[in-house]
N, CA, C, O and CB atoms as a CASP TS submission, in Angstrom:
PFRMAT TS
TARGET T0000
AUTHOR 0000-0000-0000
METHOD Language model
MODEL 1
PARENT N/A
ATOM      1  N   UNK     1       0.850  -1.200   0.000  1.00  0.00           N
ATOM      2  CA  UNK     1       0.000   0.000   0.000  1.00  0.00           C
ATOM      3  C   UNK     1       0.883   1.246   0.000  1.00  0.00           C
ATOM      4  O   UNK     1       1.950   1.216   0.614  1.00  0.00           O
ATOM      5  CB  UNK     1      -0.961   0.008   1.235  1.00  0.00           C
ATOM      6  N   UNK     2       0.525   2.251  -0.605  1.00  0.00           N
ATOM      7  CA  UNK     2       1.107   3.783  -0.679  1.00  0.00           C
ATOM      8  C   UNK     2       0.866   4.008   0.523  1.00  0.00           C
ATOM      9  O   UNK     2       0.153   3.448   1.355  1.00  0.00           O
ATOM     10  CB  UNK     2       0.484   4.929  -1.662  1.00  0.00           C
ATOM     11  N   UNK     3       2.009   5.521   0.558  1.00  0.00           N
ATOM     12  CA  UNK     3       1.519   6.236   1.670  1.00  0.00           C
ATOM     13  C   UNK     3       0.971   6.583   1.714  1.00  0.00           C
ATOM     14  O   UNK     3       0.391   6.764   2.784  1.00  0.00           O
ATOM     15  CB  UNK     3       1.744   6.798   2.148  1.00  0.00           C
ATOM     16  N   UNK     4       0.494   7.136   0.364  1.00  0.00           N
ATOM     17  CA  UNK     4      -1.233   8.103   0.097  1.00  0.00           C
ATOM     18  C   UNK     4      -2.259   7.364   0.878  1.00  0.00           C
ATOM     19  O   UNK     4      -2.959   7.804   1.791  1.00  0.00           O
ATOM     20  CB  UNK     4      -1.986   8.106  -1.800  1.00  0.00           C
ATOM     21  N   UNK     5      -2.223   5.748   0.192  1.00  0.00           N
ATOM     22  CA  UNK     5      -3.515   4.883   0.937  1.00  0.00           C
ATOM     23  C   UNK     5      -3.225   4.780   2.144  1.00  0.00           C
ATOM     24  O   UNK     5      -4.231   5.145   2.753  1.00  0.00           O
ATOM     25  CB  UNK     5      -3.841   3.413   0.483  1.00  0.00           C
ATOM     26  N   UNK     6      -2.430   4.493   2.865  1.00  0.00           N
ATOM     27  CA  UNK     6      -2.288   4.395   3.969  1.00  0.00           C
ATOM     28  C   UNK     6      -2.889   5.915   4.752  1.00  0.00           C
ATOM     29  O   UNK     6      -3.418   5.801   5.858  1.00  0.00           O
ATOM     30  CB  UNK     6      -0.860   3.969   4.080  1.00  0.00           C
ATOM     31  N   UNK     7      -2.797   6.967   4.263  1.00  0.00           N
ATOM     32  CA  UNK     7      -3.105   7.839   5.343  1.00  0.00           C
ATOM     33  C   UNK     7      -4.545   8.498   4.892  1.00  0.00           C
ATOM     34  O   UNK     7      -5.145   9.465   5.362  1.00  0.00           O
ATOM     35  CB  UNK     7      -1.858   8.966   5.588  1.00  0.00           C
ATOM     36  N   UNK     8      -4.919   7.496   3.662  1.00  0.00           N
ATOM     37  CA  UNK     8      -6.102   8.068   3.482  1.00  0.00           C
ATOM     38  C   UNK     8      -7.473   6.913   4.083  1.00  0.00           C
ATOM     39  O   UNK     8      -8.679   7.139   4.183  1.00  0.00           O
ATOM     40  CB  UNK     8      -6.112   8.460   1.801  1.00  0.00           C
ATOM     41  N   UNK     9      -6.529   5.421   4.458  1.00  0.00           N
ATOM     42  CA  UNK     9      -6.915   4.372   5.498  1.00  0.00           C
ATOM     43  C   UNK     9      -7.340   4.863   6.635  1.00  0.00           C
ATOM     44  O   UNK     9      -8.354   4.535   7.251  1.00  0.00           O
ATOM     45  CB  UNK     9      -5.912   3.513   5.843  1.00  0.00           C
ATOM     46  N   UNK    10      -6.016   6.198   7.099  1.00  0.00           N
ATOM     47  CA  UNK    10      -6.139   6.908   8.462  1.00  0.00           C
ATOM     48  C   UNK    10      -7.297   7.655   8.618  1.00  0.00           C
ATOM     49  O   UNK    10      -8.114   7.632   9.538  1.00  0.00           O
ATOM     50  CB  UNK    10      -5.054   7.815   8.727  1.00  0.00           C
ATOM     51  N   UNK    11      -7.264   8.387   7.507  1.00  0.00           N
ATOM     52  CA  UNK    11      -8.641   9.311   7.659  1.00  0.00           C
ATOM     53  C   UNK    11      -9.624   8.666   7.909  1.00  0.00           C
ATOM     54  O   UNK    11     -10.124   8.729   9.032  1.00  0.00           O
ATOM     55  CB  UNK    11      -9.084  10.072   6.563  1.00  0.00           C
ATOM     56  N   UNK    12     -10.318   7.634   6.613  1.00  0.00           N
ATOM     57  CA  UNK    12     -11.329   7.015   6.815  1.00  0.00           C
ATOM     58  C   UNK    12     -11.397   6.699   7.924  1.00  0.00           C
ATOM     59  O   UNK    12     -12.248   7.423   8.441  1.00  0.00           O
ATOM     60  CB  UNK    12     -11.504   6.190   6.169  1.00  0.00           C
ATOM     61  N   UNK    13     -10.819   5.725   8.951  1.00  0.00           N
ATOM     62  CA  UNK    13     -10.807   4.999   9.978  1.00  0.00           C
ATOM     63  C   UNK    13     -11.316   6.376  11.360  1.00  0.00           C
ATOM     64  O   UNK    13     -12.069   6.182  12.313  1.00  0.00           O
ATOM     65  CB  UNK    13      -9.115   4.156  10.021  1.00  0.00           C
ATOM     66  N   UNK    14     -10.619   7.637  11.008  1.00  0.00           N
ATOM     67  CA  UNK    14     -11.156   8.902  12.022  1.00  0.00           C
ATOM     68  C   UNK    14     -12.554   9.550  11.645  1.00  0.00           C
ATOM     69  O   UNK    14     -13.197  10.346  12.330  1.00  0.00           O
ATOM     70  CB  UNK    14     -10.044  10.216  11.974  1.00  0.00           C
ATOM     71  N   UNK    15     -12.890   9.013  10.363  1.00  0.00           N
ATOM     72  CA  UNK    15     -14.118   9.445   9.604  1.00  0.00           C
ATOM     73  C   UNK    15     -15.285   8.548  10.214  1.00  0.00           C
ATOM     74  O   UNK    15     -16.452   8.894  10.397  1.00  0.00           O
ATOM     75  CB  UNK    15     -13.942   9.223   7.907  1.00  0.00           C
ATOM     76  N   UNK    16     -14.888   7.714  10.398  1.00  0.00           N
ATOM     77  CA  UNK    16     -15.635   6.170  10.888  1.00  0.00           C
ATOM     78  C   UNK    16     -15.914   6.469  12.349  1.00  0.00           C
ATOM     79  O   UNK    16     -17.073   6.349  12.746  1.00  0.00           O
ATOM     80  CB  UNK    16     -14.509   4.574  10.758  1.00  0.00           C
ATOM     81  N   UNK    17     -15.027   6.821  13.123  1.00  0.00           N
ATOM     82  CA  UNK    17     -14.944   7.044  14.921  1.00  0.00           C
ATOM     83  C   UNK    17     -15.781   8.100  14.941  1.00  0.00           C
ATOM     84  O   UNK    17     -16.591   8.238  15.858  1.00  0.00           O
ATOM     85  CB  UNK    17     -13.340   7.479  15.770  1.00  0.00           C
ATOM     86  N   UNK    18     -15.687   8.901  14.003  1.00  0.00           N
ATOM     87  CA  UNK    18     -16.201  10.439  14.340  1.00  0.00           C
ATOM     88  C   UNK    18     -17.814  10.116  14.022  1.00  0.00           C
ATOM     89  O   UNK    18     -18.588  10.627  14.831  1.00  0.00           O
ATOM     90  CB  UNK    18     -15.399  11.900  13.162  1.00  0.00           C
ATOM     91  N   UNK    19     -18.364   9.398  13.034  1.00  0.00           N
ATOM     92  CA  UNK    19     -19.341   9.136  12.610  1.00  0.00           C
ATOM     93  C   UNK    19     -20.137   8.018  13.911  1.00  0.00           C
ATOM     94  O   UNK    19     -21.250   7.493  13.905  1.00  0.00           O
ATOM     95  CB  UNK    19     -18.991   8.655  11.151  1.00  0.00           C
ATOM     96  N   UNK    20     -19.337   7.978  14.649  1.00  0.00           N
ATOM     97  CA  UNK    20     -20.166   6.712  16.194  1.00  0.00           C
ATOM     98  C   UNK    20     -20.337   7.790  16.459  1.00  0.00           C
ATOM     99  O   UNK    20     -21.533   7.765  16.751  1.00  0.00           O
ATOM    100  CB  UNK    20     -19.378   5.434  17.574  1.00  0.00           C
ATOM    101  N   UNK    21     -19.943   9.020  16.615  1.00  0.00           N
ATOM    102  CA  UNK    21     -20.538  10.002  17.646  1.00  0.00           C
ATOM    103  C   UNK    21     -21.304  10.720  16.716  1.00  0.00           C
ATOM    104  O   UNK    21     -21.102  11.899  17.009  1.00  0.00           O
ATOM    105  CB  UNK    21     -19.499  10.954  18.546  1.00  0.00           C
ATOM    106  N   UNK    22     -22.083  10.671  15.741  1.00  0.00           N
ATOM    107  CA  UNK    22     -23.111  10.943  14.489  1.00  0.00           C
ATOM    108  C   UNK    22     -22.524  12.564  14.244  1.00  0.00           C
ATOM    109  O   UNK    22     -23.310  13.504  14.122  1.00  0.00           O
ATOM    110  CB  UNK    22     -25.157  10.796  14.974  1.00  0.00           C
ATOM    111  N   UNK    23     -21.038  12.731  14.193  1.00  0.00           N
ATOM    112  CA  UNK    23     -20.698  13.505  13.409  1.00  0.00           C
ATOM    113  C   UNK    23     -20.044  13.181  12.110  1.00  0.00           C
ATOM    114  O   UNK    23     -19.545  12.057  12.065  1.00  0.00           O
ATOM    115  CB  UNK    23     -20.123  14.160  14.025  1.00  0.00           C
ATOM    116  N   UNK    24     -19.931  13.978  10.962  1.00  0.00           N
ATOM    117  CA  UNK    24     -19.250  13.806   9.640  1.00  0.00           C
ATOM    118  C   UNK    24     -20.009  12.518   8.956  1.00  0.00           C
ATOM    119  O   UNK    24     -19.454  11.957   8.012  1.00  0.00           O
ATOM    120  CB  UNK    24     -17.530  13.548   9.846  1.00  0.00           C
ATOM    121  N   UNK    25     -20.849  12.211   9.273  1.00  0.00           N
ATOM    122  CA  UNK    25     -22.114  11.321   8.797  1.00  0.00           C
ATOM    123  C   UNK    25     -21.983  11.209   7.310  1.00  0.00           C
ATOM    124  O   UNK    25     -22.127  10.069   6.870  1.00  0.00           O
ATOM    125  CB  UNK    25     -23.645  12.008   9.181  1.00  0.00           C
ATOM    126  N   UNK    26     -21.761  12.073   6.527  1.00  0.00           N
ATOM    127  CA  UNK    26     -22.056  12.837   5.230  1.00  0.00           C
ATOM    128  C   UNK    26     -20.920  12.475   4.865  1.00  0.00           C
ATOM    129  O   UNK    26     -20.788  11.481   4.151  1.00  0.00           O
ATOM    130  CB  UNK    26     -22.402  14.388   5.133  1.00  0.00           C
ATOM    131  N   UNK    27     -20.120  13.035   5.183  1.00  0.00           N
ATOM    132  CA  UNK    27     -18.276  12.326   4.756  1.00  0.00           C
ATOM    133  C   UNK    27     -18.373  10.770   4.682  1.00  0.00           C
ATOM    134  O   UNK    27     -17.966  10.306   3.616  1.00  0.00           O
ATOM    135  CB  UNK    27     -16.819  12.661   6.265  1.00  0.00           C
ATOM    136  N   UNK    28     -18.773   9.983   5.486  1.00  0.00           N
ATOM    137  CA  UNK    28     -18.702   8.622   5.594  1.00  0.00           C
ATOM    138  C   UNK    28     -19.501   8.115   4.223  1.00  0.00           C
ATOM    139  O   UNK    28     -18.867   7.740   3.236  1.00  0.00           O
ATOM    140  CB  UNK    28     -19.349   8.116   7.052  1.00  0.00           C
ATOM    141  N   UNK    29     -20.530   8.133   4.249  1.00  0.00           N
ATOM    142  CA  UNK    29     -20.972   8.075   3.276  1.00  0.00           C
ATOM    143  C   UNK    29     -20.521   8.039   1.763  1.00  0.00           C
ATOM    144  O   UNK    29     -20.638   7.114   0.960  1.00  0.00           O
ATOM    145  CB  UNK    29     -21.498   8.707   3.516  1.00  0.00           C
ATOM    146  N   UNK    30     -19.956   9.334   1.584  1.00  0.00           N
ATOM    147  CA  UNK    30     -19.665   9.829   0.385  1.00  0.00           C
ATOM    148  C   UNK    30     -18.426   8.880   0.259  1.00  0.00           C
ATOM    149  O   UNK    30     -18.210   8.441  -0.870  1.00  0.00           O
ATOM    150  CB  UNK    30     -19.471  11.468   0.289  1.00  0.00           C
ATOM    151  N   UNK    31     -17.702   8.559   1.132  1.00  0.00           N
ATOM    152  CA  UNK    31     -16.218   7.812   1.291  1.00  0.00           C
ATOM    153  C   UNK    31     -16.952   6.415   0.890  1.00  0.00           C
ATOM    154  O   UNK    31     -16.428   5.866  -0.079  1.00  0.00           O
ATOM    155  CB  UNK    31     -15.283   7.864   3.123  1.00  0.00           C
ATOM    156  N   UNK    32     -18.061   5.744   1.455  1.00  0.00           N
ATOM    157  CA  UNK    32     -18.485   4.841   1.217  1.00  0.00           C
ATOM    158  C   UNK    32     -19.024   4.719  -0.629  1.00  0.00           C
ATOM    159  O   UNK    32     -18.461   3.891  -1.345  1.00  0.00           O
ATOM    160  CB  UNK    32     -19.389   4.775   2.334  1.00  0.00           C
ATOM    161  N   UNK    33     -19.755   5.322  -1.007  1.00  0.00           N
ATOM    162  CA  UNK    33     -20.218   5.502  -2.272  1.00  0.00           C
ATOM    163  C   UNK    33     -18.893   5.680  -3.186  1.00  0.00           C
ATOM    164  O   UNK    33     -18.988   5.059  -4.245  1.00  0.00           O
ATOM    165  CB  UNK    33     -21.233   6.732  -2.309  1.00  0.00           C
ATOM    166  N   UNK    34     -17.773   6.333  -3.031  1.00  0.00           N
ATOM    167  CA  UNK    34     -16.491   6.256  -3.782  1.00  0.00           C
ATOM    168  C   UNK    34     -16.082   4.574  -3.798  1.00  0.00           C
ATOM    169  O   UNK    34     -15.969   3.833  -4.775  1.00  0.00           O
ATOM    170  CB  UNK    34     -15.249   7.289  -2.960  1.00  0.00           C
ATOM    171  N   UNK    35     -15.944   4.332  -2.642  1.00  0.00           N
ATOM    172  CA  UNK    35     -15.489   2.883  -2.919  1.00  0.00           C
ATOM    173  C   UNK    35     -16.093   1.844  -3.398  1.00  0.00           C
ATOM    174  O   UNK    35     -15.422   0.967  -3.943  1.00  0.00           O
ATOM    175  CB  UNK    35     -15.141   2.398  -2.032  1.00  0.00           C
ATOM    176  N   UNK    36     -17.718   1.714  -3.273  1.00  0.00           N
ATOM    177  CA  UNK    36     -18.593   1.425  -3.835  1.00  0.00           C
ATOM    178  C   UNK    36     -18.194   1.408  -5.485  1.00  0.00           C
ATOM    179  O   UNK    36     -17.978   0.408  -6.169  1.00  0.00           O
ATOM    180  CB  UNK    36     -19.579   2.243  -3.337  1.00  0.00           C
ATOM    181  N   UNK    37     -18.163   2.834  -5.911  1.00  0.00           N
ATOM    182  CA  UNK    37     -18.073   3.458  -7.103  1.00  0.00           C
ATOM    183  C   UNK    37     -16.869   2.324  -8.017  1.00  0.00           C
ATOM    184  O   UNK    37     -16.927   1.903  -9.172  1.00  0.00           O
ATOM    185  CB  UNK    37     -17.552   5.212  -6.788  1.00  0.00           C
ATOM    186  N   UNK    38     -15.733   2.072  -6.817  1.00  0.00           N
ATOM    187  CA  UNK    38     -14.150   1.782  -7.280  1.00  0.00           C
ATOM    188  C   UNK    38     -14.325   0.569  -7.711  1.00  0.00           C
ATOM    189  O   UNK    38     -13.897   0.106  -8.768  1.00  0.00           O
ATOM    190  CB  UNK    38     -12.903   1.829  -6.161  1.00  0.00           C
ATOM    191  N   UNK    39     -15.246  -0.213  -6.528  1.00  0.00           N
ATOM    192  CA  UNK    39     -15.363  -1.488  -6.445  1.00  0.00           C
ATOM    193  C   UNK    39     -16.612  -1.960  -8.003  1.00  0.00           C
ATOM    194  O   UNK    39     -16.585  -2.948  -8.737  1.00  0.00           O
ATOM    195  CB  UNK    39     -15.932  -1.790  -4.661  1.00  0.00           C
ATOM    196  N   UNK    40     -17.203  -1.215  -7.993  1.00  0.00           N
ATOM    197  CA  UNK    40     -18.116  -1.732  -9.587  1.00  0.00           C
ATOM    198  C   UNK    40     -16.665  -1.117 -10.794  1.00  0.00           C
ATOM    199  O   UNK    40     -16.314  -1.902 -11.675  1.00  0.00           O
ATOM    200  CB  UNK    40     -20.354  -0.369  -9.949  1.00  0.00           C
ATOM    201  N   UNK    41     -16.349  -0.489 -10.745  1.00  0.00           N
ATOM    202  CA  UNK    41     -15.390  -0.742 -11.815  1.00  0.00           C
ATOM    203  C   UNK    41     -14.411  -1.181 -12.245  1.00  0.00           C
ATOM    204  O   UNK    41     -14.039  -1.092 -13.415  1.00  0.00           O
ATOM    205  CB  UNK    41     -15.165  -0.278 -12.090  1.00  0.00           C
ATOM    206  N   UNK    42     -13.613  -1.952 -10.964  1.00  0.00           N
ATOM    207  CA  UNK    42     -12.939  -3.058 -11.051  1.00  0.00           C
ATOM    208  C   UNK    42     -13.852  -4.386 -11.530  1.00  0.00           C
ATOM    209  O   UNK    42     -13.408  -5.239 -12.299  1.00  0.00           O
ATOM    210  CB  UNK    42     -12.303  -3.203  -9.731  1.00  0.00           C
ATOM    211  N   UNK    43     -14.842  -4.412 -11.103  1.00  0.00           N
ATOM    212  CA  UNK    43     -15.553  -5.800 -11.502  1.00  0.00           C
ATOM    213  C   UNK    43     -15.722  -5.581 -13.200  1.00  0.00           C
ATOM    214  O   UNK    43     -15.725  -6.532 -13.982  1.00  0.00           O
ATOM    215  CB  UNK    43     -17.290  -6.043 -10.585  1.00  0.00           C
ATOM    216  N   UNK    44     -15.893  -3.820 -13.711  1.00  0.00           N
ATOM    217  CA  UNK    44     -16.202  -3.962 -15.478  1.00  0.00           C
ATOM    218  C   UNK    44     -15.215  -4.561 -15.722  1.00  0.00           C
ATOM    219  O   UNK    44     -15.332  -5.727 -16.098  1.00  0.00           O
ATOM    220  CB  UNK    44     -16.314  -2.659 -16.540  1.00  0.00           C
ATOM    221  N   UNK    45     -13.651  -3.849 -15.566  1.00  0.00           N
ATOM    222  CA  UNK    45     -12.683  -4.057 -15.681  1.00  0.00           C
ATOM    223  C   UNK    45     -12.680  -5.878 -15.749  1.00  0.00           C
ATOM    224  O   UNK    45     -12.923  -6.406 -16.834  1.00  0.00           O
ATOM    225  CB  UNK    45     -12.021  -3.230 -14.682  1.00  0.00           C
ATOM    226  N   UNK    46     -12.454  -6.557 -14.786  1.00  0.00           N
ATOM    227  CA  UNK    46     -12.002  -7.412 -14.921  1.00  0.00           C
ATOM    228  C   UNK    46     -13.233  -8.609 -16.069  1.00  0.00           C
ATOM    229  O   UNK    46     -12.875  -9.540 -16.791  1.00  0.00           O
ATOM    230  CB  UNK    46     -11.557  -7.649 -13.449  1.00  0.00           C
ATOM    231  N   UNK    47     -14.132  -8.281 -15.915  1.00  0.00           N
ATOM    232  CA  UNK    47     -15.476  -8.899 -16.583  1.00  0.00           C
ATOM    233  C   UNK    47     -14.834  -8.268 -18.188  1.00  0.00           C
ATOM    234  O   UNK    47     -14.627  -9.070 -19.098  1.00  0.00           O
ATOM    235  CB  UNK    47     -17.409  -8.084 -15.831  1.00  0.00           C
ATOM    236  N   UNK    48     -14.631  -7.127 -18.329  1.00  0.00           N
ATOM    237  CA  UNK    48     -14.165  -7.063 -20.067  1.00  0.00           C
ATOM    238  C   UNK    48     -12.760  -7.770 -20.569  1.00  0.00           C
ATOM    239  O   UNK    48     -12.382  -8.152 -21.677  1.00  0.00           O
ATOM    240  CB  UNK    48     -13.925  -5.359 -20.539  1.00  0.00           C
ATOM    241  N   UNK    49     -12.123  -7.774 -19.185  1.00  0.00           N
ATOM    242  CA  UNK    49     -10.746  -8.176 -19.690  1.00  0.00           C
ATOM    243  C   UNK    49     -10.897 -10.097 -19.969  1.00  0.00           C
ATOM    244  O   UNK    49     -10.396 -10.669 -20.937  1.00  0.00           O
ATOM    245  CB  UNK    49      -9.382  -7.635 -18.249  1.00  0.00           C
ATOM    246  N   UNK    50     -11.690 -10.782 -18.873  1.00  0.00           N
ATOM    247  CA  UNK    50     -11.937 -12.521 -19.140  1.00  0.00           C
ATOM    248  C   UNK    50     -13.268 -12.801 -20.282  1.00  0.00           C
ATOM    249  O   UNK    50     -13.683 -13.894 -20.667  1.00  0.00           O
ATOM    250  CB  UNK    50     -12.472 -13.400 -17.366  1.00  0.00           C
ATOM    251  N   UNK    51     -13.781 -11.374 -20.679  1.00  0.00           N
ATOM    252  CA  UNK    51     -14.519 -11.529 -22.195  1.00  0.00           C
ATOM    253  C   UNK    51     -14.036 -12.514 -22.996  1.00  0.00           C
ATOM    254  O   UNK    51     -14.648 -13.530 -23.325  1.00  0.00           O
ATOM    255  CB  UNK    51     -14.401 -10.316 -23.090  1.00  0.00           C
ATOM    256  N   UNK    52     -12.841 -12.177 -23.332  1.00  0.00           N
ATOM    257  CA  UNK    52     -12.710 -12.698 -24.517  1.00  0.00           C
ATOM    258  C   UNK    52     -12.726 -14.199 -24.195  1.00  0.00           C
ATOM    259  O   UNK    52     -12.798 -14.763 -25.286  1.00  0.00           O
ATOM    260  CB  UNK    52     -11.491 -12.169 -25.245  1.00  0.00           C
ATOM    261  N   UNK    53     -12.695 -15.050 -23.278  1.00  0.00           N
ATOM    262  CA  UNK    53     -12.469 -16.127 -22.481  1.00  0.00           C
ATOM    263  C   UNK    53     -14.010 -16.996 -23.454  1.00  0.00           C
ATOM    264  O   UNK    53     -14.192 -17.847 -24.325  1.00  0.00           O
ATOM    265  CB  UNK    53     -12.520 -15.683 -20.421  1.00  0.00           C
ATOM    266  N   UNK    54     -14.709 -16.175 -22.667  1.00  0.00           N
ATOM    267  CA  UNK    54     -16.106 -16.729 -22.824  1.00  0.00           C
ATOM    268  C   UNK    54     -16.959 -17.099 -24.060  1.00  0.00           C
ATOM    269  O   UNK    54     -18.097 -17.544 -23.914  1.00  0.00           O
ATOM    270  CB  UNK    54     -16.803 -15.916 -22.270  1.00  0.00           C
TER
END
């Protein structure tokens, strides 16, 4: 992992604590829906790339 990810692991993880105490609610979220976002386009990704397989 980068350092980038790694300290952007950090954030999330203070984004997450802060959100038990129902602050930055909205941040979490949006952090959630990005990865969401990351995670369906790795699946195109890999679904176009074993295409030709099929």
């Amino acid at each position: 992992m980068s350092p980038g990810g790694i300290r952007l692991y950090g954030l999330a993880r203070r984004v997450i604590s802060k959100n038990m105490n129902g602050e930055d609610a909205h941040i979490a979220s949006m952090r959630l829906a990005l990865e969401k976002g990351r995670e369906e386009r790795r699946r195109l990704i890999i679904r176009d790339v074993f295409k030709p397989l099929n």
